[in-house]
N, C-alpha and C positions, 0 to 999 in steps of 0.2 A: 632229768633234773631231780634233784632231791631237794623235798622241805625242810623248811630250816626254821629258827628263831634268831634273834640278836638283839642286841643292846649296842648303842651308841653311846660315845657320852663325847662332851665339847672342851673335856679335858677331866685328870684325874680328880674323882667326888664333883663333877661339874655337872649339867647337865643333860640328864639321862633321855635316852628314846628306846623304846620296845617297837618291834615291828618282822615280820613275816613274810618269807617270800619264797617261791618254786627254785630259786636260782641264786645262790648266796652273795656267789662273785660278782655276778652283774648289776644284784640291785646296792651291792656296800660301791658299787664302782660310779653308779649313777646319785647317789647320797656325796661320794668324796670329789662329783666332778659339778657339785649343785642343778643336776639334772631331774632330783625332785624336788620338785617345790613342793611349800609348805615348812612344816615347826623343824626338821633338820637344815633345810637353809636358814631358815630366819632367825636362828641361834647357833648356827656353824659346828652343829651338831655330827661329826667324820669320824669319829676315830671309833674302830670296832673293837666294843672292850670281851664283847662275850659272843658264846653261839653255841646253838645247840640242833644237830641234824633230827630229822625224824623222819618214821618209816611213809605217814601219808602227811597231805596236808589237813585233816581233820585231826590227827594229831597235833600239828603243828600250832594249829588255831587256837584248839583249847589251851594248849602250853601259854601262848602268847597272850591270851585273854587272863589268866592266870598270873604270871605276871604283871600284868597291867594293873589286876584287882588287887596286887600287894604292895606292901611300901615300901617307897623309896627305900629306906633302911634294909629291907629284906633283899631288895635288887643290888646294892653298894654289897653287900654279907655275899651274893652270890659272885659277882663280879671279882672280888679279891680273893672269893675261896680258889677261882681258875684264873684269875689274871691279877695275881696280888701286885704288880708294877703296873698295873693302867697301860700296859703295855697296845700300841697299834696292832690288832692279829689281824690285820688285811695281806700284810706280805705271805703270810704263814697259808693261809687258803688258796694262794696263787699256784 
């Protein structure tokens, strides 16, 4: 498995999620089938607007912690620089 990072959001400039995980496909697959609970179910939070692989997951962590620490505005600038139509990139990972 490779670490990764990602951004959700519950529709285009909608509600954004940050979050990290060994296994990209599985954990965006358990997010789009409400199999984690918590802030992406409870705002319907599915659609993969972003991602980014990396080589470990201490990598990954700080990237994601990183993100977290910036704003919104900074995260919506990253999101449209690689996915200027809010486009779903789940199909695209498959």
């Amino acid at each position: 498995m490779q670490p990764a990072i990602y951004i959700l959001a519950s529709k285009p400039n909608g509600t954004l999620y940050v979050g990290v995980t060994s296994n990209l496909i599985q954990r965006i697959w358990q997010h789009k089938n409400t199999l984690a609970p918590g802030f992406t179910q409870k705002y319907g939070v599915h659609l993969l607007v972003y991602f980014e692989m990396h080589a470990t997951m201490v990598d990954a962590i700080t990237r994601e912690k990183q993100l977290k620490a910036g704003s919104r505005a900074k995260k919506i600038e990253l999101i449209q620089s690689f996915n200027p139509e809010w486009k779903d990139l789940y199909p695209s990972i498959l």
